[in-house]
C-alpha angles and dihedrals in degrees: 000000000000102000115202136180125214116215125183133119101228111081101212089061097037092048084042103060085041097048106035105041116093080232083171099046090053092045101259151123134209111224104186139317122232132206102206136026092255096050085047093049089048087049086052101056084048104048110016108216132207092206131042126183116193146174116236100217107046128139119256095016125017124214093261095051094033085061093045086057101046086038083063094046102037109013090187098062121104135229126205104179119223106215144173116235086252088062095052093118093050085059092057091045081052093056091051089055088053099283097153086198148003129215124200115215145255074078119225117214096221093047089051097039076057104059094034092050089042080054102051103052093044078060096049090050093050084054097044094045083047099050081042083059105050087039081064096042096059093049079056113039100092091060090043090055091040086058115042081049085057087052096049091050098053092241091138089174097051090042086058096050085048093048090050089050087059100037088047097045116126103236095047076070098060093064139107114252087250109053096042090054079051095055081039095051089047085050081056103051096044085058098055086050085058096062104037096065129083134312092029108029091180113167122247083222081068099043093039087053100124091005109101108196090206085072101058084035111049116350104057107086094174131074097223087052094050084046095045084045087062107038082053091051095042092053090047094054102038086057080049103062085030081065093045104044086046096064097036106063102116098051085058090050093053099043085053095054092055088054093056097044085056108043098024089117095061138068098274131149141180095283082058090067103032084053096058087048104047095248135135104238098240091053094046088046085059099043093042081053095045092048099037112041087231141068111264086246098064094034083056091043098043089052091045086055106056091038075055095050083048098058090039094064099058096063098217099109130068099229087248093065095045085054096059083042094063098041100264107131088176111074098188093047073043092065095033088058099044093054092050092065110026092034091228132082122258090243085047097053091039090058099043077051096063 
């Protein structure tokens, strides 16, 4: 149901439009009516209305100013102005601030059921069109996630063949020019997101460079330009973020190894880390490799262990309790590590220690 609020300051045309007007048979509701600019504002925040329709000369709050408000609060509601034939040139002012009509009174039911009715099904278009749109992204959404993975991971050839997967589905087809330059220019920006966070923080000045936006927005006028706009765009900015992470290993090493010297004594594992550096574990398993020369589990379990042989050699602690100090829950797996890598059991070591 359509909900609209009626907003003028004299009583006999506000009680008229919600009186005489078959709001039922044209698939609306009246939600309220309002005297003055500031009551109506507050209306709006309350009920959120699709429809306003609003004087232009009221006390408090006029209608301009009443639809600059409500613009900066809910940007989706709309406005049709109610004006006198002396305030002809304020109705104009209001469609430049996002007024989609203007009415001149005395108000005439049919010209009003018009405009109303012109109104309604534009909004039923914009919902349907939306609920079209998250239909297709769900069709979509496990080769979005398969390749903004790839992308994250630095896999530029996987990230093509899954872009190609989106960009080719069927029911991507099926859609308007317009919608589908809409599900294209959210690839995009999810893109850009991508690469502003850590660890790349790369600007979307330096990944839009050569890539007007106006093209993909508004000039292409064809769906294999708008395709062959992304895949460009894609390619540019995965050798982008290849250059960067190349050359930033070792920041990310060494932001690893913080994290580990922070968090060692806890359960933590390698989707801890990768985590806290935007990375997708199994990329951050081969860069951690690369960098480092070990696997991030024996790195982890190397640091655990000589934190462990410190403690140890004081003598203050039972091994049980070293264990659960270094992060080891499982005393037994506890033992089995520590021999590994010291080639002596904690108990052992402990008591070559006293």
């Amino acid at each position: 149901m359509i909900k609209i609020l009626v907003v003028d300051d004299e009583k006999m045309i506000r009680d008229g439009i919600v009186m005489t007007m078959p709001w039922n048979e044209i698939g609306m509701e009246v939600v309220g009516s309002a005297s003055d600019g500031l009551k109506a504002l507050e209306m709006i925040q309350k009920f959120k209305p699709h429809i306003v329709l609003t004087d232009i000369r009221m006390p408090k709050l006029d209608g301009i100013e009443l639809l600059k408000a409500s613009k900066a609060l809910i940007p989706s509601t709309v406005f049709v102005m109610l004006s006198g034939y002396d305030d002809f040139v304020y109705a104009q002012q209001a469609i430049k601030y996002g007024a989609v009509d203007y009415l001149l009174k005395p108000l005439s039911e049919d010209e009003l059921k018009k405009i109303l009715m012109k109104l309604k099904k534009e909004l039923e278009n914009e919902i349907s069109g939306y609920c079209q749109h998250l239909a297709i992204k769900k069709l979509i959404n496990k080769e979005l996630e398969l390749f903004y993975l790839a992308v994250k991971n630095g896999d530029k050839h996987n990230a093509l063949l899954r872009l190609g997967d989106i960009v080719d589905n069927s029911a991507l087809k099926e859609l308007q020019l317009d919608q589908y330059r809409r599900i294209i220019i959210e690839i995009m920006y999810s893109l850009l997101d991508i690469s502003n966070k850590a660890p790349f923080n790369l600007s979307e000045r330096a990944l839009l460079d050569g890539f007007a936006l106006e093209e993909v927005l508004i000039g292409y006028t064809d769906l294999a330009e708008i395709k062959d706009w992304l895949y460009r765009f894609t390619e540019n900015m995965m050798d982008r973020l290849h250059e960067y992470t190349e050359g930033n290993y070792q920041f990310m090493l060494k932001k690893a190894i913080e994290f580990v010297e922070a968090h060692f004594d806890e359960d933590i594992s390698v989707k801890d880390v990768a985590t806290s550096l935007f990375l997708s574990p199994n990329y951050f398993s081969h860069i951690f490799k690369k960098a480092k020369g070990e696997c991030f589990t024996d790195y982890l379990n190397r640091v655990r262990i000589e934190e462990a042989k410190k403690i140890l050699s004081q003598r203050t602690n039972k091994v049980y309790e070293v264990a659960e100090m270094v992060g080891y829950h499982d005393y037994k797996y506890f033992s089995s590590v520590f021999k590994k890598y010291v080639g002596v059991s904690p108990t052992r070591f402990k008591g070559d220690s006293d």
